[in-house]
C-alpha positions, 0 to 999 in steps of 0.5 A: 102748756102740753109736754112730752113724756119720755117713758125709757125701760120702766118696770113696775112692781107690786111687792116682788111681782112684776106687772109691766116689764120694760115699756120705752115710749115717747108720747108726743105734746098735744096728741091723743095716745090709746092704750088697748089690750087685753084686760090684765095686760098691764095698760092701767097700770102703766097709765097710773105710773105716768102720775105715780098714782099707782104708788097709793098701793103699799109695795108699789114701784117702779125702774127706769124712767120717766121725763116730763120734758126732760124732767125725771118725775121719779127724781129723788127730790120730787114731791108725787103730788106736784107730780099729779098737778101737773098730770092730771087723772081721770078715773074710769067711774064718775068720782065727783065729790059727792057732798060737794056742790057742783062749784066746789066740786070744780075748784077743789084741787085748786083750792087745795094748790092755792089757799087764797083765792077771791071769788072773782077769780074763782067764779072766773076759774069756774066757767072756763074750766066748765067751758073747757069740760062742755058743761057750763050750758048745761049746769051754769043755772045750778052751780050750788046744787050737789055734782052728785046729782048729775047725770053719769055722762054729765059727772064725768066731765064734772071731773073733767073740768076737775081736772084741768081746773089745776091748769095740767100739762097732761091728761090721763083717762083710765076708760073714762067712758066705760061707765057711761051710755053711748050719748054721754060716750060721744060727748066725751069724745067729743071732749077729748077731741077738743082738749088735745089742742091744749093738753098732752092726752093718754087714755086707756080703752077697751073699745078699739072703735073708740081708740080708733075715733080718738087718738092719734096714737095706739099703743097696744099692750099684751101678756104672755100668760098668767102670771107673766108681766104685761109688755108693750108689743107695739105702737104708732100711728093709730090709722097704722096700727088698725090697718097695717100693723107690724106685728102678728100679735096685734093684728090678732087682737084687732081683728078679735082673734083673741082678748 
């Protein structure tokens, strides 16, 4: 089931060093949001606070808020790994599991979330998160062989399907085809297309073409200088943003007068 996020006056810090300062945002279920900028704006960063990824690094962490309907997923009694569960991750490079079969590769998480399940009903999880990922066609003969052994284009939907194994309210994808050859890139696209009828989607892109192609929102993000935290200077409508944009600063950016 696809939610919403509520994001109101988040900070987020390494240490004493403030990355991303006070980003209020609302991210609509069953839409695509790109989030662009410049590389060391803080657009990654805020993308991994939406799942507390960015917690894996020590001295990480964050003020304000951020709900997923209306539930505060920085809540004193929330568990960061239901947190993930619900909101799934897509990292920038392909990370299937590498001495782990195609079919195991898929169910790994929902295994980990469900010790006992029968073969039936893993087979059947299986195939439709494949399906889900355009991928089943393509690997339903070798489901045994290694997903190390696949394409790059052809591991990342691996990881896709991954992902939505766990059955998530949300998508997160951090460039997840920065990696990837310009057919394996439409393929992805393609993907992302498909999945915003199930699931709430939020990707970072260096490629404005792609937020452009994509997402129904855009959010862009920039920084001051070096040294100073990243901000969000605006966001809408993506259509909007690329041809009638409010701000100076972001018409700056997309018609590449810096970044």
């Amino acid at each position: 089931m696809a939610k919403r996020i509520d994001v109101s006056g988040l900070n987020v810090y390494y240490g004493d060093f403030l990355a991303v300062e006070n980003v209020s945002m609302t991210i609509e279920p069953r839409s695509v949001t790109a989030f662009i900028g410049s590389s060391g704006c803080g657009k990654s960063t805020f993308l991994r606070t939406l799942n507390r990824m960015h917690e894996v690094v020590p001295g990480a962490r964050v003020s304000g808020t951020v709900l997923l309907d209306d539930e505060d997923i920085y809540g004193p009694d929330v568990d960061p790994v239901a947190v993930r569960r619900k909101i799934g991750m897509v990292f920038q490079r392909p990370n299937p599991f590498p001495t782990m079969s195609i079919y195991d590769n898929v169910i790994a998480g929902a295994k980990l979330n469900n010790q006992r399940m029968s073969k039936a009903v893993a087979d059947e999880l299986v195939e439709r998160s494949l399906h889900g990922a355009n991928l089943w066609e393509e690997v339903k003969d070798r489901l045994d062989r290694p997903g190390a052994g696949l394409s790059g284009g052809q591991q990342q939907r691996l990881c896709i399907a991954r992902a939505i194994a766990v059955e998530p309210d949300v998508l997160l994808m951090d460039e997840p085809c920065s990696a990837l050859d310009p057919i394996s890139t439409l393929a992805i696209e393609d993907l992302i297309a498909k999945l915003r009828e199930s699931y709430t989607i939020c990707m970072v892109t260096h490629n404005m073409q792609q937020a452009a192609r994509v997402s129904d929102v855009t959010a862009f993000f920039n920084v001051a200088g070096t040294g100073k935290p990243g901000h969000l200077v605006e966001m809408g409508d993506t259509n909007k943003i690329f041809t009638r944009p409010d701000r100076k600063e972001t018409e700056d950016y997309i018609t590449g007068r810096f970044g």
